[in-house]
py3Dmol code that shows the C-alpha trace and the ligand (Angstrom):
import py3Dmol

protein = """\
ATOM      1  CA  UNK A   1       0.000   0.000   0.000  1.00  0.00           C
ATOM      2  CA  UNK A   2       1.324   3.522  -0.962  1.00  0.00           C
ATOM      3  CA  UNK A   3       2.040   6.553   1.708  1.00  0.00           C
ATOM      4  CA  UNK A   4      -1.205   8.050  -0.111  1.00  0.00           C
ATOM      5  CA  UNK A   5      -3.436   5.293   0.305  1.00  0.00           C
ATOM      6  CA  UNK A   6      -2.480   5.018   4.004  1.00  0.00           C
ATOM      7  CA  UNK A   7      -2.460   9.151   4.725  1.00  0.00           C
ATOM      8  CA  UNK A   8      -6.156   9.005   3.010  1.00  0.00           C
ATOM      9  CA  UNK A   9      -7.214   6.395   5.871  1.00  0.00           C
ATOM     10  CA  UNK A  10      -6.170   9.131   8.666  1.00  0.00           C
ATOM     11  CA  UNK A  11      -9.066  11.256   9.502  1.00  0.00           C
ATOM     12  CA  UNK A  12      -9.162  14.412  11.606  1.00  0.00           C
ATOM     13  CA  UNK A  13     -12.181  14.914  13.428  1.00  0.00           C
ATOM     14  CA  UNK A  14     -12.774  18.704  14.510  1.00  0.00           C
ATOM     15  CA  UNK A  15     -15.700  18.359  16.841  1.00  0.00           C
ATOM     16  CA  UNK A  16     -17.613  21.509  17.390  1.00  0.00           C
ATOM     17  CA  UNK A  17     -15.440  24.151  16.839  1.00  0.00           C
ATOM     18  CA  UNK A  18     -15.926  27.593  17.641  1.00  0.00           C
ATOM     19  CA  UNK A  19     -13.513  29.619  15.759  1.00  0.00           C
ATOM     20  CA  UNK A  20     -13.186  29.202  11.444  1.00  0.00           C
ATOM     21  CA  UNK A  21      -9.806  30.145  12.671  1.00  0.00           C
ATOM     22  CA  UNK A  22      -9.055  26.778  13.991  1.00  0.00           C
ATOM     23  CA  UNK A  23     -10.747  24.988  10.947  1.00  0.00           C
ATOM     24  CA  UNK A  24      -8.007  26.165   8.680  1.00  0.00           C
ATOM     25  CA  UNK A  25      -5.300  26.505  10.595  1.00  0.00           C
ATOM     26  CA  UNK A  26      -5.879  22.274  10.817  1.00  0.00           C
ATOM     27  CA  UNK A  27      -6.600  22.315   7.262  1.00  0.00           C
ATOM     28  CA  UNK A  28      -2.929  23.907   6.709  1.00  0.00           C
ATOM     29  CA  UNK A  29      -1.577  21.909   9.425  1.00  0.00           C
ATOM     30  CA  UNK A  30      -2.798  19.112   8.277  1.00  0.00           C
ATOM     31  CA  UNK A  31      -1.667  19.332   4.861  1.00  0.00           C
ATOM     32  CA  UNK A  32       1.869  20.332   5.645  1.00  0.00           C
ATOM     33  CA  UNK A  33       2.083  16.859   7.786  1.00  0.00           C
ATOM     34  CA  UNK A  34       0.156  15.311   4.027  1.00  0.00           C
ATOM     35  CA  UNK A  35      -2.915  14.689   5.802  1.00  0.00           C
ATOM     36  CA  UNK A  36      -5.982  15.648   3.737  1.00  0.00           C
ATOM     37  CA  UNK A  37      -9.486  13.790   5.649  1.00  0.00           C
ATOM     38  CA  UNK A  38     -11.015  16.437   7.426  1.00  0.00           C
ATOM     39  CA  UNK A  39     -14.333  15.847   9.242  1.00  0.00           C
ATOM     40  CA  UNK A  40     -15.919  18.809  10.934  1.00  0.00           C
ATOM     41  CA  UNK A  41     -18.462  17.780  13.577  1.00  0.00           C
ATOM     42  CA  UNK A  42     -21.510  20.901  13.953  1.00  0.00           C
ATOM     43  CA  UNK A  43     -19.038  23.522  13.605  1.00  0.00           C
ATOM     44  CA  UNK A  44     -20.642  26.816  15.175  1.00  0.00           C
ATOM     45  CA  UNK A  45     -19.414  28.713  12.512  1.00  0.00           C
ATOM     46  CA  UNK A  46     -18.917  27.568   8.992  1.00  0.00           C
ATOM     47  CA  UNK A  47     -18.475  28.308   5.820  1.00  0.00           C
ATOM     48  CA  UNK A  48     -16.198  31.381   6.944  1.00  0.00           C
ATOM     49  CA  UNK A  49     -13.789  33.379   5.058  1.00  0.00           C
ATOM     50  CA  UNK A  50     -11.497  33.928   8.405  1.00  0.00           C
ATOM     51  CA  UNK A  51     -11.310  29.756   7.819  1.00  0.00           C
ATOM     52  CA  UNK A  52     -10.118  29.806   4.112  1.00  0.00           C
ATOM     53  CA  UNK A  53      -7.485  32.646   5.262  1.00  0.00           C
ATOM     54  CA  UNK A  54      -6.479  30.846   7.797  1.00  0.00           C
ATOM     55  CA  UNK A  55      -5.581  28.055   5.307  1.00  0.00           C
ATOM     56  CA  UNK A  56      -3.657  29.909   2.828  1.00  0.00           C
ATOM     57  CA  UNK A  57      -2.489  26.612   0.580  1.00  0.00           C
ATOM     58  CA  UNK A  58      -4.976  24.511   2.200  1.00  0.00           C
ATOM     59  CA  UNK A  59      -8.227  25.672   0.422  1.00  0.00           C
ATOM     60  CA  UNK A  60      -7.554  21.859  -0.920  1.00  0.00           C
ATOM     61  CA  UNK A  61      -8.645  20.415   2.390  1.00  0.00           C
ATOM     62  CA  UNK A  62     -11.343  22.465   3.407  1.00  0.00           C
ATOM     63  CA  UNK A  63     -12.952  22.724   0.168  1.00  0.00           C
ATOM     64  CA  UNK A  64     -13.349  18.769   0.605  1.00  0.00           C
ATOM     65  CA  UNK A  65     -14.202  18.860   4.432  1.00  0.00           C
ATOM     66  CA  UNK A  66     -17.007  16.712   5.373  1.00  0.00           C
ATOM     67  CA  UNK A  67     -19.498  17.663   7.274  1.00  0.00           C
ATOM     68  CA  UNK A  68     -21.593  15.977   9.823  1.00  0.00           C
ATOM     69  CA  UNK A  69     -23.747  16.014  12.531  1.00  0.00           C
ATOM     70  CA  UNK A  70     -22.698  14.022  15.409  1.00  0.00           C
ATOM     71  CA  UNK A  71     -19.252  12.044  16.116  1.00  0.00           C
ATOM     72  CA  UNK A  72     -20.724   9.071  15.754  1.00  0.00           C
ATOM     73  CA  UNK A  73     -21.384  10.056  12.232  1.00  0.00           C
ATOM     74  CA  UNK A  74     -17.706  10.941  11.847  1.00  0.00           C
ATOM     75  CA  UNK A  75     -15.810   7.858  12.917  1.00  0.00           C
ATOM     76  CA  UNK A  76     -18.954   5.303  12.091  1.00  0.00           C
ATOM     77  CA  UNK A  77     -16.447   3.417   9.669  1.00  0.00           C
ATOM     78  CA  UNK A  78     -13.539   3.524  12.140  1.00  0.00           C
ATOM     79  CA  UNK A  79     -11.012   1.097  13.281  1.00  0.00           C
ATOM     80  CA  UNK A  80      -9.158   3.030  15.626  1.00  0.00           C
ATOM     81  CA  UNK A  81     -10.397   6.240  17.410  1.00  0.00           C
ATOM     82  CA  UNK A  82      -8.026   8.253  19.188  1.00  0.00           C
ATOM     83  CA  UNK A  83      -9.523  11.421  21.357  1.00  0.00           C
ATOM     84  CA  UNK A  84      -7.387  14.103  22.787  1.00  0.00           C
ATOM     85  CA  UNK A  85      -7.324  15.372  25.951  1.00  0.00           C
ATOM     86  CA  UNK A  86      -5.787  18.666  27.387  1.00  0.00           C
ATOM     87  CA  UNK A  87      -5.964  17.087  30.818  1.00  0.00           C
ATOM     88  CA  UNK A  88      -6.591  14.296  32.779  1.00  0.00           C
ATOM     89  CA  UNK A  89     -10.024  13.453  33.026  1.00  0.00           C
ATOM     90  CA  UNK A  90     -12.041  11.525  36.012  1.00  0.00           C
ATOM     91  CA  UNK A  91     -12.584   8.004  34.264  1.00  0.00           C
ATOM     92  CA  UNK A  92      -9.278   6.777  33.698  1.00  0.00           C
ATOM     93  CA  UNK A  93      -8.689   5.268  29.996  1.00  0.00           C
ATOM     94  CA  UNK A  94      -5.596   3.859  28.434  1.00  0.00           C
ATOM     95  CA  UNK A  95      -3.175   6.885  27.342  1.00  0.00           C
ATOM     96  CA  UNK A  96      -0.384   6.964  24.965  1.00  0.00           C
ATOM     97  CA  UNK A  97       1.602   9.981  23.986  1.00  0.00           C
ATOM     98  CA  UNK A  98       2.183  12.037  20.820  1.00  0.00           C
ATOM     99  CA  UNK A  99       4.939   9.733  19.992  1.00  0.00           C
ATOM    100  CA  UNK A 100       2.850   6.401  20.858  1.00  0.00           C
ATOM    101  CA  UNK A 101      -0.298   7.474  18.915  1.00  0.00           C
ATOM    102  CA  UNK A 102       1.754   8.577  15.727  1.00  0.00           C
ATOM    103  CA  UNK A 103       3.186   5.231  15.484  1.00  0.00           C
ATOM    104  CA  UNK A 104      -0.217   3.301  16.668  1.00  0.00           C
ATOM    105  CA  UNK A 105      -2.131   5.371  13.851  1.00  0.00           C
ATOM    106  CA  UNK A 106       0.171   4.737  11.165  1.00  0.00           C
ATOM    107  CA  UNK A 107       0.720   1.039  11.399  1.00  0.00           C
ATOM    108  CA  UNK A 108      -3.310   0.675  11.371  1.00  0.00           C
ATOM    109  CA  UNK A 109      -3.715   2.967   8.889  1.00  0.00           C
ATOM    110  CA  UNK A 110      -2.245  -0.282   6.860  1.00  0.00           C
ATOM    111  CA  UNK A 111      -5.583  -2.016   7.787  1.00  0.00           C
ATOM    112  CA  UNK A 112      -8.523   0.618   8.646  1.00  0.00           C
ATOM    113  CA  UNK A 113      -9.793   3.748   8.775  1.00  0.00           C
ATOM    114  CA  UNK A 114      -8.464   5.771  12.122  1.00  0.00           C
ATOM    115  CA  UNK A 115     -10.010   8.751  13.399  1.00  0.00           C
ATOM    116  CA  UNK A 116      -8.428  11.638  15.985  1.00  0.00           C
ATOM    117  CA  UNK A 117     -10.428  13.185  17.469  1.00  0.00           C
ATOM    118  CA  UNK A 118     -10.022  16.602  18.668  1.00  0.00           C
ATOM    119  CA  UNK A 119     -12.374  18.761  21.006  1.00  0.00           C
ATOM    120  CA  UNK A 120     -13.897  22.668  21.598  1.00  0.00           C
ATOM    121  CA  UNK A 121     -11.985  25.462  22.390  1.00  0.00           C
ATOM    122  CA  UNK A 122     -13.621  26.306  25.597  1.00  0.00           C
ATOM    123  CA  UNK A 123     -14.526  22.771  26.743  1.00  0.00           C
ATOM    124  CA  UNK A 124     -12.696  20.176  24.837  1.00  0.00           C
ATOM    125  CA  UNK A 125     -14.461  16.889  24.111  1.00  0.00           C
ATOM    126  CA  UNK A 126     -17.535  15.610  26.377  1.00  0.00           C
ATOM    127  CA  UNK A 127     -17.004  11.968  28.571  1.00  0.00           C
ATOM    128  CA  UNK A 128     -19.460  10.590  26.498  1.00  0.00           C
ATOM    129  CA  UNK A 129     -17.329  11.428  23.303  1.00  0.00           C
ATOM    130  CA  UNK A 130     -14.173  10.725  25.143  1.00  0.00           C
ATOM    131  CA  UNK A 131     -15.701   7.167  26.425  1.00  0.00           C
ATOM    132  CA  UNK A 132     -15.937   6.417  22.308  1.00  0.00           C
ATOM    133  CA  UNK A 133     -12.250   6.129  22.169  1.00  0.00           C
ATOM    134  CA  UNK A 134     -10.096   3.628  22.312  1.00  0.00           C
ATOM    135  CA  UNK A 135      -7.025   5.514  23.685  1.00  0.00           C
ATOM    136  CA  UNK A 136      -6.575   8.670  24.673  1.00  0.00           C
ATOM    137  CA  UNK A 137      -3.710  11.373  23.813  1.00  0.00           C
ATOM    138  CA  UNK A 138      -2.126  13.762  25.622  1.00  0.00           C
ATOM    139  CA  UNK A 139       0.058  16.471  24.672  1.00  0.00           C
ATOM    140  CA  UNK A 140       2.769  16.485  27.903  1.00  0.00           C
ATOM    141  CA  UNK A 141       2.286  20.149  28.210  1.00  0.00           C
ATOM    142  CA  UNK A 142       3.519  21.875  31.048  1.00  0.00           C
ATOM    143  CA  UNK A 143       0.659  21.309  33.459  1.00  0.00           C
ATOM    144  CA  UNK A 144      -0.026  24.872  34.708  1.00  0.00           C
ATOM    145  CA  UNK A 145      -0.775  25.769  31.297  1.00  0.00           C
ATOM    146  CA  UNK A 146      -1.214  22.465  29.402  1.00  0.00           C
ATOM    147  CA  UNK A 147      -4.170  23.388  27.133  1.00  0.00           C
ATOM    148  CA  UNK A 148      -3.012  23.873  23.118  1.00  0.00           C
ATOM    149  CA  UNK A 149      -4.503  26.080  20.991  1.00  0.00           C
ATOM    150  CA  UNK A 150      -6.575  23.723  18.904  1.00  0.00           C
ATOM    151  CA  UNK A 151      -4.902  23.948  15.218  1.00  0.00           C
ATOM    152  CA  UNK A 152      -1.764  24.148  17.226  1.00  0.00           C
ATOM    153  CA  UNK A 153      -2.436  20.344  19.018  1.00  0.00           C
ATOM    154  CA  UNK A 154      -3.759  18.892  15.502  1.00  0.00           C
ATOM    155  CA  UNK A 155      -0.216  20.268  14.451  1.00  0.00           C
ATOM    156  CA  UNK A 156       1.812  18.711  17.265  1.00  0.00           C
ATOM    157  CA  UNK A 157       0.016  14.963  16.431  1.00  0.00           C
ATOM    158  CA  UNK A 158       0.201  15.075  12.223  1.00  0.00           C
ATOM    159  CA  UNK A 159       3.451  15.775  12.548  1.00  0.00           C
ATOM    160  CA  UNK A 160       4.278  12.374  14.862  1.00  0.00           C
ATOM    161  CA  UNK A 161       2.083  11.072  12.533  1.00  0.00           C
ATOM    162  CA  UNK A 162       4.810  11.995   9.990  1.00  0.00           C
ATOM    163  CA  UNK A 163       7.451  11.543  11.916  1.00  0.00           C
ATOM    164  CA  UNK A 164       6.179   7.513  12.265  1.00  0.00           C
ATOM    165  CA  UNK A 165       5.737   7.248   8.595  1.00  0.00           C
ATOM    166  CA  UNK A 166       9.035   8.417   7.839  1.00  0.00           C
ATOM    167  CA  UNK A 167      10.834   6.279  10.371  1.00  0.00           C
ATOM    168  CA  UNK A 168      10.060   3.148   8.591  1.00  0.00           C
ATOM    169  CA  UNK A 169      12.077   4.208   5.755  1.00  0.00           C
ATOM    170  CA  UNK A 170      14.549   6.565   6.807  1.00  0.00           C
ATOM    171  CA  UNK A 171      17.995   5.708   8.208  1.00  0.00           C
ATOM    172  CA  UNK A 172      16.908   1.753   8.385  1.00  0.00           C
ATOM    173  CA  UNK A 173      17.862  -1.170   6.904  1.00  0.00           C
ATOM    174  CA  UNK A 174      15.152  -2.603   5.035  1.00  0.00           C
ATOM    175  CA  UNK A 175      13.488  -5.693   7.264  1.00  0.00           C
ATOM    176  CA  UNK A 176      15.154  -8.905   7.201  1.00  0.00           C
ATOM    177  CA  UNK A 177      12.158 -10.687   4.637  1.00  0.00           C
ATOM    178  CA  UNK A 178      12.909  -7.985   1.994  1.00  0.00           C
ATOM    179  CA  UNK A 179      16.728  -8.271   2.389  1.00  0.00           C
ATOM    180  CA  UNK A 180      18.356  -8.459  -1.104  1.00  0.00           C
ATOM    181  CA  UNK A 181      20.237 -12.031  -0.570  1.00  0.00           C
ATOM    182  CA  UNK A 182      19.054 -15.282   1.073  1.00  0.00           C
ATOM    183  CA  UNK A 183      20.022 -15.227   4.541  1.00  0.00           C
ATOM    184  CA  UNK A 184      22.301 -17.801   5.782  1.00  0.00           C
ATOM    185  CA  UNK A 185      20.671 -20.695   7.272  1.00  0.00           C
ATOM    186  CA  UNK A 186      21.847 -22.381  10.231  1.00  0.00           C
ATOM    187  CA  UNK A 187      24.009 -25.222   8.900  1.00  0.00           C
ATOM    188  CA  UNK A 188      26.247 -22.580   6.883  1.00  0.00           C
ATOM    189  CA  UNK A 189      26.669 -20.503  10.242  1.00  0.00           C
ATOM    190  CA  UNK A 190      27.966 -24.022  12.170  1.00  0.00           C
ATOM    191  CA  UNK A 191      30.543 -24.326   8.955  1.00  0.00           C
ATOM    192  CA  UNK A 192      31.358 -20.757   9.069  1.00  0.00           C
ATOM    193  CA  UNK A 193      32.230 -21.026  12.835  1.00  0.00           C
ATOM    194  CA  UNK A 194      33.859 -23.797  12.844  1.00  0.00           C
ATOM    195  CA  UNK A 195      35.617 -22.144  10.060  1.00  0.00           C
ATOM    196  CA  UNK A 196      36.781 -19.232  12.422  1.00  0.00           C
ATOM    197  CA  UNK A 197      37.882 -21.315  14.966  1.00  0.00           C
ATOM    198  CA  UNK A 198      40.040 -22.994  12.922  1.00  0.00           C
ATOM    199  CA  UNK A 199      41.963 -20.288  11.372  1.00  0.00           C
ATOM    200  CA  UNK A 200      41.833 -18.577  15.106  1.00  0.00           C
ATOM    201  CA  UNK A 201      43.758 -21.321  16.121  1.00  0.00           C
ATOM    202  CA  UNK A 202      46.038 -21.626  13.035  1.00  0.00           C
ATOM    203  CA  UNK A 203      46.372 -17.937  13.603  1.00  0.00           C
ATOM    204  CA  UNK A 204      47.629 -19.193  17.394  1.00  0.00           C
ATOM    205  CA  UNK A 205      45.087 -15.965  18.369  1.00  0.00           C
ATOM    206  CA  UNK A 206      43.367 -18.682  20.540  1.00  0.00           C
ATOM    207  CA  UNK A 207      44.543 -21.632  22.241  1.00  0.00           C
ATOM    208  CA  UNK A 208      41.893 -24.571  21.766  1.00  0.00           C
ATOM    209  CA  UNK A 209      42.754 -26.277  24.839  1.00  0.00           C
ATOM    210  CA  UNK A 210      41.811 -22.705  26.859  1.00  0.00           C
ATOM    211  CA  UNK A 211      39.000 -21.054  24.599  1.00  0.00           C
ATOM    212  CA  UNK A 212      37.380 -18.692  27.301  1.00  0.00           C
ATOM    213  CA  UNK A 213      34.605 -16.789  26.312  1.00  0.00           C
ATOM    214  CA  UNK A 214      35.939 -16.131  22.640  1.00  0.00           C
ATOM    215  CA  UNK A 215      33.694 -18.405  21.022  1.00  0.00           C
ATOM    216  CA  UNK A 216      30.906 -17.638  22.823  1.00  0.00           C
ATOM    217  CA  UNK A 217      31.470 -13.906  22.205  1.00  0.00           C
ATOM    218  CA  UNK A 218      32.310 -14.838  17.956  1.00  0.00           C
ATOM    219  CA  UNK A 219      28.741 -16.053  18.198  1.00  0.00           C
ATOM    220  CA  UNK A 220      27.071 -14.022  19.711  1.00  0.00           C
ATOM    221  CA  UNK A 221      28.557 -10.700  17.492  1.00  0.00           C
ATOM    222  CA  UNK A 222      27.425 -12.512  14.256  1.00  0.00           C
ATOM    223  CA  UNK A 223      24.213 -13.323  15.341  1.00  0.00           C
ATOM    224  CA  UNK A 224      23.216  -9.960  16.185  1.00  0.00           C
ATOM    225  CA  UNK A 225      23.726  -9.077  12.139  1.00  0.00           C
ATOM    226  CA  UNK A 226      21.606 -11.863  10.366  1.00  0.00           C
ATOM    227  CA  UNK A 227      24.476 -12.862   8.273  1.00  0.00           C
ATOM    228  CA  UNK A 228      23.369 -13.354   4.549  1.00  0.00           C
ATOM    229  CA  UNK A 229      24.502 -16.463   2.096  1.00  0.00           C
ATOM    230  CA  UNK A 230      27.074 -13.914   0.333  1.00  0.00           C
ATOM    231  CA  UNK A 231      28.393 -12.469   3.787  1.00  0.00           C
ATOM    232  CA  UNK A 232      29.018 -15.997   4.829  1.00  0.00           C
ATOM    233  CA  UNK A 233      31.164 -16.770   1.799  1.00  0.00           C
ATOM    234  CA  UNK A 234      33.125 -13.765   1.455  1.00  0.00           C
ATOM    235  CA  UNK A 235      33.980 -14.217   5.386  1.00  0.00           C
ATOM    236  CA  UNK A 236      35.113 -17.990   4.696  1.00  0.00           C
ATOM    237  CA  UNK A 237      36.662 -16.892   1.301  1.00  0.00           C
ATOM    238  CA  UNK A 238      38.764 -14.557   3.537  1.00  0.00           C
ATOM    239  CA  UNK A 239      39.301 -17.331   6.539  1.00  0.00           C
ATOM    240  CA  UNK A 240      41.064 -19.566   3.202  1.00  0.00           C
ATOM    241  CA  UNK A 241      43.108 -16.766   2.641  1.00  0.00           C
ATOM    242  CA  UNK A 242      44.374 -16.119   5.895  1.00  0.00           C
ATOM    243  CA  UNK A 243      45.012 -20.175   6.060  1.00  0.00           C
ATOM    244  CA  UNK A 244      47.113 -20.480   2.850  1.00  0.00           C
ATOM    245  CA  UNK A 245      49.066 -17.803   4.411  1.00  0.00           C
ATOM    246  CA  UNK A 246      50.035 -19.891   6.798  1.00  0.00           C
ATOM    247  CA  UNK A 247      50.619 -22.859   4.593  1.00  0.00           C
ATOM    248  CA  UNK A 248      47.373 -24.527   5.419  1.00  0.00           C
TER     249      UNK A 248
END
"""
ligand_1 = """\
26
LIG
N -10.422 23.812 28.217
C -10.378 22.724 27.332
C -9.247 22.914 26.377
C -9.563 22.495 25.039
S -8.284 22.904 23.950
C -10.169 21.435 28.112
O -9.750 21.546 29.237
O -10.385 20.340 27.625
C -9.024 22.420 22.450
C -8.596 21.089 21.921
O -7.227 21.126 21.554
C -8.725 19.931 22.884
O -10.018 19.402 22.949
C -7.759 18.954 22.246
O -8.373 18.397 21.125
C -6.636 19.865 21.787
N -5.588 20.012 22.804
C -5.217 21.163 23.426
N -4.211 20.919 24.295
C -3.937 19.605 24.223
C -3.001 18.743 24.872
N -2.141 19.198 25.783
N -3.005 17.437 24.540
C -3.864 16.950 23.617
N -4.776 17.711 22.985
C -4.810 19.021 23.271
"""
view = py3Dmol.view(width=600, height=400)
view.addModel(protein, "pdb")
view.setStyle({"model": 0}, {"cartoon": {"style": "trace"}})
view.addModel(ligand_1, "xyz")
view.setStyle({"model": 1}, {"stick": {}})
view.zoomTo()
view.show()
C-alpha cells in the first residue's frame, strides 16, 4: 500500500469548533504533515472566510471537508479512534503519547480507517465522546498551562504522525524478509564457525585447549547481524586466505 493510500485512511475529526480560525489553521496543518481527511463535527461557525485565510495553501482540504452532525457520524467506519485530551479526566482510559499514537495510527492505517479526534476550544471533548475512544492522547504540556490552541495540538500529532511514517524508511535497513540475498541458514553458520575457529587457532590468536569466552562472544557478534549467504562466503573466502598464508 502507498504513503497516499495510508495518509487518506487518517481522519481528523474537529468536533464543534468555535472559531473558522481553527478549521483552517488544521486544514494547513494538516496538509503540511500530508494529511488531507477532514471531518468537521456541527461547527458553530462555517463556511467562513477567516477559515479559508487561515488556510492559505490549504483551500484543498477544506474545500473537501465533510461535514456531519454528530461524532458518531464521523468515525462510524472507524477502526481506531483516538480522542485528545488537554488534561486528565475523572474516568481513567488507556493513554499513549504524541509519539505512541503517531506510530499506533500509522501502522493501522495499513488495515482501517483511524479517526483523531479533537475537542472545543472552551470545553474540549464531552465523557461521552471521550468514552468512544479507544485511547486517549495527551500532549505532555507543562501542566499549569497544558491546554493547546486547537490547530496548534492537531499540528503537534500530524506531525508524529509523519514523523512515524518516515521512520520506517529513513535511516533503516530494510526488514530482514525484503533483504536483497538469502540469509544464511543455520548449517552454513555451524561451517562458518567452525571455520573461524580454525583459522583462530592456526592464527595461534586462541589456544583450543583454553577457549574462554571467545567463542561464545564470535557467536554471539554474528548473530546480532543476520548474516546473509554472500556475507558468509566472502567471510570464509577470507578465513582460506588467511590459512594459505600460513601454509594450510
Ligand atoms: N479547556 C479545554 C481545552 C480544550 S483545547 C479542556 O480543558 O479540555 C481544544 C482542543 O485542543 C482539545 O479538545 C484537544 O483536542 C486539543 N488540545 C489542546 N491541548 C492539548 C493537549 N495538551 N493534549 C492533547 N490535545 C490538546
Amino acid at each position: 500500500m502507498s504513503t497516499a493510500e495510508r495518509q487518506a485512511k487518517i481522519r481528523i475529526v474537529l468536533v464543534n469548533t468555535s472559531h473558522p480560525g481553527n478549521i483552517g489553521g488544521a486544514a494547513r496543518a494538516m496538509k503540511n504533515m500530508g494529511l488531507a481527511e477532514l471531518y468537521l463535527v456541527e461547527p458553530r461557525e462555517y463556511p467562513a472566510p477567516r477559515a479559508v485565510w487561515r488556510a492559505a495553501g490549504a483551500r484543498d482540504v477544506l474545500a473537501n471537508a465533510k461535514i456531519v452532525g454528530s461524532v458518531d457520524e464521523a468515525i462510524k467506519d472507524c477502526g481506531l479512534v483516538i480522542g485528545t485530551s488537554a488534561r486528565e479526566r475523572r474516568i481513567p482510559w488507556p493513554l499513549i503519547n504524541p509519539r505512541e499514537c503517531g506510530d499506533k495510527i500509522w501502522k493501522e492505517a495499513k488495515s482501517h480507517q483511524v479517526a483523531l479526534l479533537f475537542g472545543r476550544e472552551d470545553r474540549g471533548l464531552t465523557n461521552s465522546e471521550l468514552q468512544k475512544c479507544h485511547y486517549h492522547v495527551h500532549i505532555p504540556s507543562n501542566p499549569d498551562y497544558s491546554s493547546l490552541n486547537l490547530a496548534t495540538a492537531v499540528q503537534v500529532l500530524s506531525y508524529e504522525i509523519r514523523m512515524a511514517s518516515l521512520t520506517r524508511k529513513n535511516g533503516k535497513l530494510p526488514e530482514m524478509n525484503e533483504w536483497d540475498q538469502p540469509l544464511a541458514t543455520a548449517d552454513e553458520l555451524e561451517l562458518f564457525h567452525d571455520h573461524l575457529a580454525s583459522t583462530m587457532a592456526d592464527l595461534k590468536f586462541y589456544d583450543p585447549d583454553n577457549p574462554k569466552q571467545l567463542l561464545t562472544r564470535m557467536r554471539r557478534l554474528f548473530n546480532r547481524t543476520r548474516m546473509d549467504k554472500m556475507e558468509v562466503s566472502m567471510l570464509r573466502g577470507l578465513l582460506s586466505a588467511a590459512q594459505r598464508k600460513q601454509g594450510k
